[in-house]
Each structure stands twice: as structure tokens, then as C-alpha cells.
C-alpha positions as CSV (number, residue, x, y, z in Angstrom):
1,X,24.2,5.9,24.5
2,X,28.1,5.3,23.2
3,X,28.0,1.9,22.1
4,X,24.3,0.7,22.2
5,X,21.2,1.5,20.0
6,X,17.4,2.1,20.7
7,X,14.8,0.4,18.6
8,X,11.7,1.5,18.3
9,X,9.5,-0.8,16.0
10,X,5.9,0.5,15.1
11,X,3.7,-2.1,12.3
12,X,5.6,-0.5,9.1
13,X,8.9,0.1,10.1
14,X,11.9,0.4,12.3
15,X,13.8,3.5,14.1
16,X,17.3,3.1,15.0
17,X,18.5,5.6,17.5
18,X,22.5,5.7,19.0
19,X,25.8,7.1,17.8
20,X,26.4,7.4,14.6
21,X,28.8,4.5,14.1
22,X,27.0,2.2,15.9
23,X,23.6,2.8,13.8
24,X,25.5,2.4,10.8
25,X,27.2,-0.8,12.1
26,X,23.9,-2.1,12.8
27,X,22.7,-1.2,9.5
28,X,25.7,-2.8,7.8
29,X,25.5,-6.1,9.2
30,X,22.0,-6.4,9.2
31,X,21.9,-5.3,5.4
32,X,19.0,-3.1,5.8
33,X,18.7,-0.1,4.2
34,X,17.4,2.9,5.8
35,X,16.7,6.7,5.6
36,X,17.6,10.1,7.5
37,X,14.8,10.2,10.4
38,X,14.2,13.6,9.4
39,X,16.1,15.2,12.5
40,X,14.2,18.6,12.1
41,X,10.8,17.5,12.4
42,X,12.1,14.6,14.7
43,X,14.1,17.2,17.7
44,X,10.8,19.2,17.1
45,X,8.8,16.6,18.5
46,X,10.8,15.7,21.2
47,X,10.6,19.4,22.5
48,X,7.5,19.6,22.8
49,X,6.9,16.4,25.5
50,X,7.6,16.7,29.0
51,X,10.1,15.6,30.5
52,X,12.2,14.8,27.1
53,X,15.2,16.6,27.7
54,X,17.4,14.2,28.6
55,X,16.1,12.3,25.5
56,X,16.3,14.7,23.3
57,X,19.7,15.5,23.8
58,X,21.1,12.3,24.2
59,X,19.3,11.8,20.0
60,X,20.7,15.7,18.9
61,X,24.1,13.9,19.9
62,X,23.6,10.9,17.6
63,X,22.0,9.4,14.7
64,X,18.8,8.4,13.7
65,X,17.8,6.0,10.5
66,X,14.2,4.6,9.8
67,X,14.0,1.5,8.3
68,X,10.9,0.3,6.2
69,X,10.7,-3.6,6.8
70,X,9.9,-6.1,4.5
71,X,9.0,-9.6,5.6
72,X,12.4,-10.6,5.3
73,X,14.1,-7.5,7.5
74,X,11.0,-7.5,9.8
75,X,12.1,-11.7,10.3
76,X,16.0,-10.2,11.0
77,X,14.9,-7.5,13.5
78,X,12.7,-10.4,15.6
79,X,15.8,-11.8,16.6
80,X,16.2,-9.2,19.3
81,X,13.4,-9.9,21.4
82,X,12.0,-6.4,21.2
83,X,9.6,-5.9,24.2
84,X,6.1,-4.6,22.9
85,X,3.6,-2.0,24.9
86,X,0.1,-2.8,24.7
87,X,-0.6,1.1,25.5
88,X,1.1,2.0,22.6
89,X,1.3,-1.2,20.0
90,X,5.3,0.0,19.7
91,X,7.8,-2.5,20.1
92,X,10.8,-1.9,21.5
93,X,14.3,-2.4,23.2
94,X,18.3,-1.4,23.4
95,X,21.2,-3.1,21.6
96,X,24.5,-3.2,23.1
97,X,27.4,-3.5,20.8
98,X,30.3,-5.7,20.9
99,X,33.1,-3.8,19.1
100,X,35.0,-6.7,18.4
101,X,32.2,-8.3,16.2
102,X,30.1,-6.5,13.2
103,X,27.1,-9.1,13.8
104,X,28.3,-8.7,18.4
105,X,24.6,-6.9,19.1
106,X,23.1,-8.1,21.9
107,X,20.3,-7.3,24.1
108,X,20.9,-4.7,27.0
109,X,18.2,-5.2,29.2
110,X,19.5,-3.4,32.3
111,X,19.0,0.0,30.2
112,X,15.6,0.6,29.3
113,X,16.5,3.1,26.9
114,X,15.8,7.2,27.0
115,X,12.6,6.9,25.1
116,X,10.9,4.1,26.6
117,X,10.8,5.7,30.0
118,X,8.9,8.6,28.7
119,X,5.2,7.7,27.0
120,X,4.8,11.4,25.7
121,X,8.5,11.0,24.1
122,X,8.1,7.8,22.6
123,X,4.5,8.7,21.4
124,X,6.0,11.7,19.5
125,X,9.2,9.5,18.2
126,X,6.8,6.9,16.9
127,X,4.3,9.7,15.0
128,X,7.1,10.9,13.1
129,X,8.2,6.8,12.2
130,X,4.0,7.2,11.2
131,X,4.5,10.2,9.2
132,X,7.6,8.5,7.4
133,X,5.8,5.9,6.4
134,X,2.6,7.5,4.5
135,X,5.5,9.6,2.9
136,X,7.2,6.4,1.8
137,X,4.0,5.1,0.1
138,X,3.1,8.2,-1.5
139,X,6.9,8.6,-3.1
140,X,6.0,5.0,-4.5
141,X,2.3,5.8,-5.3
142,X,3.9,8.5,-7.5
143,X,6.8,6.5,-8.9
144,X,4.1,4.1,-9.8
145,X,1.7,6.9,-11.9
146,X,5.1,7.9,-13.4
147,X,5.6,4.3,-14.8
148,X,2.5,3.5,-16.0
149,X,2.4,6.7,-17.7
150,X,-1.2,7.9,-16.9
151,X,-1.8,11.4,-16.5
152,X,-4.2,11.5,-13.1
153,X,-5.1,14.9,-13.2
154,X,-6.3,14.9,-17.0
155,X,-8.2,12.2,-15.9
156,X,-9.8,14.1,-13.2
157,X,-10.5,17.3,-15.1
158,X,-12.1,15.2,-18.1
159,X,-14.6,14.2,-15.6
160,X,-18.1,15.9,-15.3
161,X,-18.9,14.3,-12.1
162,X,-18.6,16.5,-9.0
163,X,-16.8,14.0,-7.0
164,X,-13.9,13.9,-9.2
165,X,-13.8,17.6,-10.4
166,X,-13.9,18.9,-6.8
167,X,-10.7,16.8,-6.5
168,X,-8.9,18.8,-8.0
169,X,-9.3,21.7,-6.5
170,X,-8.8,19.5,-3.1
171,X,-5.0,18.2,-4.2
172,X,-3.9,22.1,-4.8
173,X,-4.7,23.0,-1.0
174,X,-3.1,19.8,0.1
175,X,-0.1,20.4,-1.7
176,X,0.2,24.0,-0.7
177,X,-0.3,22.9,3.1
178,X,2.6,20.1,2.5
179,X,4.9,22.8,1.0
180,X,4.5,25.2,4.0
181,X,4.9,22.6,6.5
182,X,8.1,22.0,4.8
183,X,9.4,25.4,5.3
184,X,7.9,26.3,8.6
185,X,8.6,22.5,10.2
186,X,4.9,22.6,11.5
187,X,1.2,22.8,10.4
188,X,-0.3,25.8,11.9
189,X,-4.5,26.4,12.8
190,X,-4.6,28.4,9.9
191,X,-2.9,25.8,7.7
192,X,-5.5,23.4,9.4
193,X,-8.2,25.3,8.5
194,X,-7.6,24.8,5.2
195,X,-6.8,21.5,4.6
196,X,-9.3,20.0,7.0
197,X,-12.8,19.6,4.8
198,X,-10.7,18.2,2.1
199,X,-11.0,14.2,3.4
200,X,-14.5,14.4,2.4
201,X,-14.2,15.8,-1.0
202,X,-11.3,13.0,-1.0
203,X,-13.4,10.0,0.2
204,X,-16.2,10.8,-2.5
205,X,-13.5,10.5,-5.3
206,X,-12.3,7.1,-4.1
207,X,-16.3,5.7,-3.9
208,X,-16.7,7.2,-7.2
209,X,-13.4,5.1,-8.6
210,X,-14.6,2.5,-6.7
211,X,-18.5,2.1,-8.0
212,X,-16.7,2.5,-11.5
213,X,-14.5,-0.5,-11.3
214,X,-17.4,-2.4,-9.7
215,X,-19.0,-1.4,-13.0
216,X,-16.7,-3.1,-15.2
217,X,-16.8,-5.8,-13.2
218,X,-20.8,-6.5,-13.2
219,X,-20.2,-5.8,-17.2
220,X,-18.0,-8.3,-17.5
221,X,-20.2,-10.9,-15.4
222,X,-23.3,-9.9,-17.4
223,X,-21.9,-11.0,-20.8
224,X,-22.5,-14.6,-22.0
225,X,-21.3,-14.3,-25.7
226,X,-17.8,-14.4,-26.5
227,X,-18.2,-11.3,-29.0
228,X,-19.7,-9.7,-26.3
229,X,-17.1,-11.0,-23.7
230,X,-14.3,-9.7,-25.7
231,X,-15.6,-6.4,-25.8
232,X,-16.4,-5.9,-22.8
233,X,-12.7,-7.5,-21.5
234,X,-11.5,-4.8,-24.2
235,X,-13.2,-1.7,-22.6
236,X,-12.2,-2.9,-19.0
237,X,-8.5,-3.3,-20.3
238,X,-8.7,0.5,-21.2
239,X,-10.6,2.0,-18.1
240,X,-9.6,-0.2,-15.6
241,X,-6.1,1.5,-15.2
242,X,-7.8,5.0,-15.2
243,X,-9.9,4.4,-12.1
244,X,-7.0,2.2,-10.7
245,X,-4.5,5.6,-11.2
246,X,-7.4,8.0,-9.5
247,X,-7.6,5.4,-6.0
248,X,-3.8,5.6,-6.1
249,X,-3.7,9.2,-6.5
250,X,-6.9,9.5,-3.7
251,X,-5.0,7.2,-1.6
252,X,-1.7,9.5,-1.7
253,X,-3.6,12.2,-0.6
254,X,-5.7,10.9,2.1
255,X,-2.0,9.8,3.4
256,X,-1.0,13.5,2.8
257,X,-3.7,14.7,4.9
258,X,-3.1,11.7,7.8
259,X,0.9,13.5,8.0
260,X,-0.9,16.9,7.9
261,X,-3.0,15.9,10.8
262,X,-0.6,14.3,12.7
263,X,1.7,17.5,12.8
264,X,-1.8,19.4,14.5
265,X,-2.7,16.9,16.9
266,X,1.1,17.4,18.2
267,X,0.6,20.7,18.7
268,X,-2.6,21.1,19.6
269,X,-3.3,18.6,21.7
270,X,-0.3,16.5,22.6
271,X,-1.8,13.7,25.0
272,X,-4.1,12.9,22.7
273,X,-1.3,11.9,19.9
274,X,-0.8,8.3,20.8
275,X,-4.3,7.3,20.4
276,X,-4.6,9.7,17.1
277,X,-1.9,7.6,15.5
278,X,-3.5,4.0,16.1
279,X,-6.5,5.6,14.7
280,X,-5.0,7.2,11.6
281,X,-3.3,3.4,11.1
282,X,-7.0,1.4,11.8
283,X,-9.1,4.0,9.1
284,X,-6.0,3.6,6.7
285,X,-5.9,-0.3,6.5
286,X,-9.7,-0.1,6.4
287,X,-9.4,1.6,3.0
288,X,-7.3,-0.8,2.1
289,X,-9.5,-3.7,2.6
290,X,-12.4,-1.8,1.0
291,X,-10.0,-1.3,-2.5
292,X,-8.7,-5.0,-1.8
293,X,-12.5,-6.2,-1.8
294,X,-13.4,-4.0,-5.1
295,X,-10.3,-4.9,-7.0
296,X,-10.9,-8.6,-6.1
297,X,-13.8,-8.6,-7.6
298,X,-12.4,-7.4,-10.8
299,X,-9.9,-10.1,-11.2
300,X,-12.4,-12.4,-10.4
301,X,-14.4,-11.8,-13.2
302,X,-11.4,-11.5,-15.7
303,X,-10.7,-15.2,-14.6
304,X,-13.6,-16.4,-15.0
305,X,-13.7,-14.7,-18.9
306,X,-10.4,-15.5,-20.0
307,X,-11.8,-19.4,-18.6
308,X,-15.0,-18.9,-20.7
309,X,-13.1,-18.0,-23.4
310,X,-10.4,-20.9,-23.2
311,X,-13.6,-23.4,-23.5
312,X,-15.0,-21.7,-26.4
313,X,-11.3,-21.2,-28.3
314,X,-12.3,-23.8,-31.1
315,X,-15.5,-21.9,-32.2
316,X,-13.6,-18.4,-31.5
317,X,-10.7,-18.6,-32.6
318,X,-9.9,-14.4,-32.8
319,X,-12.0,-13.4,-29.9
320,X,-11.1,-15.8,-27.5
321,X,-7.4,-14.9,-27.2
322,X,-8.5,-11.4,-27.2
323,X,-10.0,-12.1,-23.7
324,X,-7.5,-13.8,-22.7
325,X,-5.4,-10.9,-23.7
326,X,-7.4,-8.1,-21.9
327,X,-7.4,-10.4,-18.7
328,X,-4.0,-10.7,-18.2
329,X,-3.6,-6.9,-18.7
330,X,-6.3,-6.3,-16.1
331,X,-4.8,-8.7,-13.7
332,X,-1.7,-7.8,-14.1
333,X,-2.1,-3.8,-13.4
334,X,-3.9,-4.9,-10.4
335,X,-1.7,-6.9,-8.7
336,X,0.8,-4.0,-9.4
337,X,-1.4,-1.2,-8.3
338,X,-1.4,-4.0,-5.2
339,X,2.0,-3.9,-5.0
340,X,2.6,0.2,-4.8
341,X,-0.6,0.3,-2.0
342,X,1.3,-2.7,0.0
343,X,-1.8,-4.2,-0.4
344,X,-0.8,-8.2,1.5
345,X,-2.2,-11.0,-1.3
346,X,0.6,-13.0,0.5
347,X,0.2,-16.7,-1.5
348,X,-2.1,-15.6,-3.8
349,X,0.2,-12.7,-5.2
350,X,2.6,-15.5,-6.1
351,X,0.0,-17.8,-7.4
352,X,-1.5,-14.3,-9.8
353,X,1.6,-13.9,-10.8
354,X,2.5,-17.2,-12.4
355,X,-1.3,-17.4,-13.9
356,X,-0.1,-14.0,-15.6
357,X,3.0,-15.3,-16.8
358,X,1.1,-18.7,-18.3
359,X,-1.7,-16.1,-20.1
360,X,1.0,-14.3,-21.1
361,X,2.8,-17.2,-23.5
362,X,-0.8,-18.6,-24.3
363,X,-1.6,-15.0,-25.6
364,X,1.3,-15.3,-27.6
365,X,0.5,-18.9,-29.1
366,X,-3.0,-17.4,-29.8
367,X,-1.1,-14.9,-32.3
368,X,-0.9,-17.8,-35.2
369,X,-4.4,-18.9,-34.9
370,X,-5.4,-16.9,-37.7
371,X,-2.5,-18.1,-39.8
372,X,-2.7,-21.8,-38.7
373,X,-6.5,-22.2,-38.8
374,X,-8.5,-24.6,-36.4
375,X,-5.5,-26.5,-35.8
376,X,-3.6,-24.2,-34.2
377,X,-6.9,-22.7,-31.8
378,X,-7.1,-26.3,-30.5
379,X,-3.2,-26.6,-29.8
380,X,-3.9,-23.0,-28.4
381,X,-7.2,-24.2,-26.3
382,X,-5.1,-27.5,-24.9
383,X,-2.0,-25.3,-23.5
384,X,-4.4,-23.0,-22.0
385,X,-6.3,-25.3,-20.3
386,X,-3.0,-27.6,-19.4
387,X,-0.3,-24.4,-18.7
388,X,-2.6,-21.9,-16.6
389,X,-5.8,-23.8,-15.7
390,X,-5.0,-25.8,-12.9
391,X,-3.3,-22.3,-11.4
392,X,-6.3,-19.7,-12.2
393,X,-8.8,-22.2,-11.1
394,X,-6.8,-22.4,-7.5
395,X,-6.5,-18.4,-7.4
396,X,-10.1,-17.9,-8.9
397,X,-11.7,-20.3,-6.1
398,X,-9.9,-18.8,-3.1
399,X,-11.5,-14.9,-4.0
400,X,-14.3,-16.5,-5.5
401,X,-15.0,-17.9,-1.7
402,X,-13.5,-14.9,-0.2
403,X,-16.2,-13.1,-1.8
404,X,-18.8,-15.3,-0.8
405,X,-18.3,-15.1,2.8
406,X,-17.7,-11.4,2.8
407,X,-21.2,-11.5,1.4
408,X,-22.3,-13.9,3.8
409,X,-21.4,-12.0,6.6
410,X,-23.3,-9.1,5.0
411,X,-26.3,-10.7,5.0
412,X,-26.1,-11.8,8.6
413,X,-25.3,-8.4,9.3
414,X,-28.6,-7.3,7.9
415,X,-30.5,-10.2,9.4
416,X,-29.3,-9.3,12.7
């Protein structure tokens, strides 16, 4: 493989497979940055498939990088006309390099590529790319408790609910499974055996969170006077984050447990790997869509109050900026805790964001209302309505109507 490089592409990142020099050429000119494909774990899998020997060797010899991609490196890696299996949803394909030119990578399409030509190899290769990823999110799910400062487990073990207190017995066996996996490079029956009734415990945590945030959410739809908005907008700004820091930390383990499981199928039952991994990814993004759908909800409704509270700013003049105050910290932690899942809001991430940044400076006009009297509410109502109306009402609508047809479909669901 002197000279050329084997992609392997799976829906979350990119493996880049050759000699040394030529990955990191690759790498260079492409500017992407990548990390160490965990050669261990990696020339462990590659052992255990048929047939891989040739493979295997030909990687021991070289270099292996995995590369998350972003919109903008997944647009870059396109270029190359990777071929994609429908057996196995991986998309792939060899690079020749032209050692005159940094950017000289070509397509090499007389050479298939070592990996390609075996299904069992490639399937193994691209449930270690799998693996990589979940680890990659939860490294960022913690980075992201760690920045927001909220202390998960206290949270847990304040909690009198079973759901939430079995938890935490269920994150010690998961860790103690991921730290011997570490050491021993595999996940043994017995390790198995432990871990394996802990989804459940898992998966009634995250409904828990979830009914909870649906809670504030109903809460805040239920109120119709502004007193009564702004303290309910208060008490979601304060427990919102909570539940938002147990569906990270629930999430980060369910991913711990996908890794986990990954590991046994490959031993266990090897064939049966492939179609393991496409599962793993379908039941992930489904959770996903189900925290997307509850979390929607919830800035929903804190557009719609900081709204009601924009109309009513003249006969309000304290309460309403405190909703509009609360919102923006509610919507704000949401599209971060979006951000740290890889939750896709695409458009309507950019649009949030500006409608953040608008409540943000009209929370800060709303300061010198008490100071400046009627006066200064009705200057503060005006900007509130001219700076971030015209933006929330365009974000509001679109989950508004997402909503609605999710509900829609519900119903003829039923009816059917």
C-alpha cells in the first residue's frame, strides 16, 4: 500500500488507512484533523475475520487515523467519489498519491483496496470507526457537564424516584466493564453478564428526564398571567438544566454500553456484526429524535412566553423582562445541550441562535426599566418586538408546525 490510502467512510466519520507519510499527507492537505485508530483494539479485530491476513498485515505495517467529519470535511472527502455498499451502508475507496503534489490524490480504481475485498474485515474495521465515534460524543458529553458545572450524580442521588436512584448504581458497573475492557482489549461473557440488564435501568432514567422537562413545558403553557408566567419561566430556568445534564449523562452511557456490546457481538458471534452495528446506529438516532421532539417542545413554549411577555411589557414592566430573561437561558442551554448530542437543527440552530443573541441585548435594555419608568418599558417593548420578533416568530412557527404534524401523524396512527 506504499503510496496510496484506503478510505473507509461510515455516517459519522472517516478511516484513513496507508503508510504513514501518506496518511499524514492526506491529512495535511486536506486540513482535517484526526485521531490514533486505536491500533490495539483495531489489529484485534482484524484477527478475528477470515481470511484477513493479508489485510491485517498490510495495516500492522502502516498507519491508521479516524477522522470525525463535519459538514464542511464530509463536503472535502465527497470529492473522491467514494463507492458505497448497500450491504453494509460503508462508503469506500483507494487514493493514489502523486508525490510531486501535497493536494496530487487521485482515485485508484484498478486496486480495490485490502479491506473492501473482505466483508467480515471491513465489517470489523468499520465497528471499531462505530466504537470511536460513541467515545467521541461521550468525551464531549463530559466536557459539556464539566462546563456547565452541574454535578450529575448529586442530582441523581437527591432523587427518590427509583428510576433515577437505580442509575446510579447502573453507571458504577458500566464504568467498571469500560475500565476492564481497557486493560484486557476485550469484553468477556462474564463482563457481559454484568453490564447487560443495565440498558433498561438506563432507558427508565432518560423517560423519567424526559416526562420531567415535558412538565415544565405543560407548566409554562398552562400560565396566562404574567406573574404567574414569570415564575413559572423562573423555575424552568433552574430545573431545566438539571434534567438536560441527566439525558446527557443517560445518553453517555447508553453509548458506553453500545461500545460494550459491540466488543461481544465480535466475539461472540462475528457474522452477525455488520447488521449489529446498523442497528446500534438506527436505536441511537431514534433517541435522538425522541430528546429532539421533548426539547422542542420546551423552547417552544419559552417563545411563546418571552412573546406574551414582550406584549404585556408596558403593564409589566419587572416581570416581563424576567421572562424574557429565563427564556433565553432555557433556549440557550438547549441548543447547547443540542450541540454536545450532535443533535442536526441545521437552519433553525442558526436562526435560535440569533433570536438568543437579540433577547440577550433586550434583556439588558430591560435592566433600566425600573430606573427609567414607563418610558423606558415602551422603548424596551418596541426593540423587542422590532430586534427579535420577526426572527422567534420564524423559529417559533417552524417547531410550532413540526409539532403539529408529529401529532398529526399520531393521531392517524391511532385511527388506523
Amino acid at each position: 500500500m506504499e503510496g496510496e490510502i484506503e478510505l473507509i467512510r461510515d455516517g459519522d466519520g472517516l478511516a484513513v488507512i496507508g503508510d504513514h507519510a501518506t496518511v499524514e499527507r492526506f491529512l495535511v492537505s486536506e486540513g482535517l484533523s484526526s485521531k490514533d485508530l486505536a491500533p490495539r483494539r483495531f489489529r484485534s479485530a482484524l484477527g478475528s475475520a477470515a481470511g484477513a491476513a493479508q489485510a491485517g498485515s498490510d495495516i500492522a505495517a502502516g498507519s491508521g487515523r479516524w477522522v470525525k467529519l463535519t459538514r464542511e470535511s464530509a463536503r472535502r472527502v465527497d470529492q473522491y467519489g467514494l463507492r458505497e455498499s448497500a450491504t453494509t451502508g460503508l462508503s469506500t475507496g483507494v487514493l493514489k498519491g502523486d508525490r510531486g503534489r501535497i493536494k496530487g490524490f487521485v482515485e485508484f480504481a484498478k486496486s480495490p483496496g485490502p479491506l473492501r475485498t473482505n466483508p467480515a474485515t471491513l465489517a470489523n474495521v468499520a465497528a471499531v470507526m462505530a466504537q470511536l465515534a460513541m467515545q467521541q460524543a461521550m468525551d464531549e458529553i463530559t466536557d459539556y457537564l464539566a462546563a456547565i458545572d452541574e454535578k450529575v450524580d448529586d442530582v441523581l442521588r437527591a432523587q427518590k424516584d427509583a428510576a433515577l436512584a437505580d442509575m446510579v448504581g447502573a453507571e458504577f458497573v458500566i464504568e467498571e466493564a469500560m475500565t476492564i475492557r481497557e486493560q484486557v482489549g476485550r469484553v468477556s461473557e462474564i463482563t457481559w453478564s454484568k453490564v447487560q440488564n443495565t440498558s433498561e435501568t438506563i432507558a427508565r432514567s432518560q423517560a423519567y428526564a424526559l416526562r420531567q422537562l415535558d412538565a415544565l413545558a405543560g407548566k409554562m403553557e398552562s400560565k396566562a398571567k404574567i406573574g404567574e408566567l414569570a415564575e413559572a419561566a423562573r423555575r424552568t430556568e433552574l430545573k431545566a438544566q438539571e434534567w438536560l445534564a441527566v439525558l446527557a449523562r443517560c445518553f453517555q452511557l447508553q453509548d458506553a454500553v453500545a461500545v460494550l456490546e459491540l466488543d461481544r457481538v465480535l466475539d461472540a458471534a462475528p457474522e452477525e456484526l455488520n447488521r449489529h452495528r446498523l442497528g446500534i446506529r438506527i436505536a441511537r438516532q431514534n433517541r435522538l429524535e425522541l430528546i429532539a421532539r421533548s426539547t422542542e417542545r420546551l423552547v417552544a413554549r419559552m417563545y411563546a412566553a418571552a412573546e406574551a411577555a414582550n406584549a404585556k411589557v408596558l403593564l409589566h414592566p419587572t416581570k416581563s423582562p424576567a421572562v424574557v430573561r429565563s427564556s433565553n437561558e432555557v433556549v440557550t442551554g438547549v441548543l447547547d445541550f443540542h450541540a454536545r448530542l450532535g443533535i442536526e437543527s441545521g437552519h433553525q440552530s442558526s436562526e435560535a441562535r440569533r433570536w438568543a443573541a437579540a433577547a440577550a441585548e433586550i434583556r439588558d435594555k430591560a435592566l433600566e426599566t425600573g430606573a427609567k419608568g414607563v418610558g423606558a418599558a415602551k422603548s424596551f417593548g418596541n426593540e423587542a418586538l422590532d430586534r427579535a420578533g420577526s426572527v422567534r416568530n420564524k423559529l417559533a412557527d417552524g417547531i410550532t408546525e413540526r409539532v403539529r404534524r408529529r401529532r398529526a401523524g399520531e393521531e392517524h396512527d391511532t385511527e388506523d
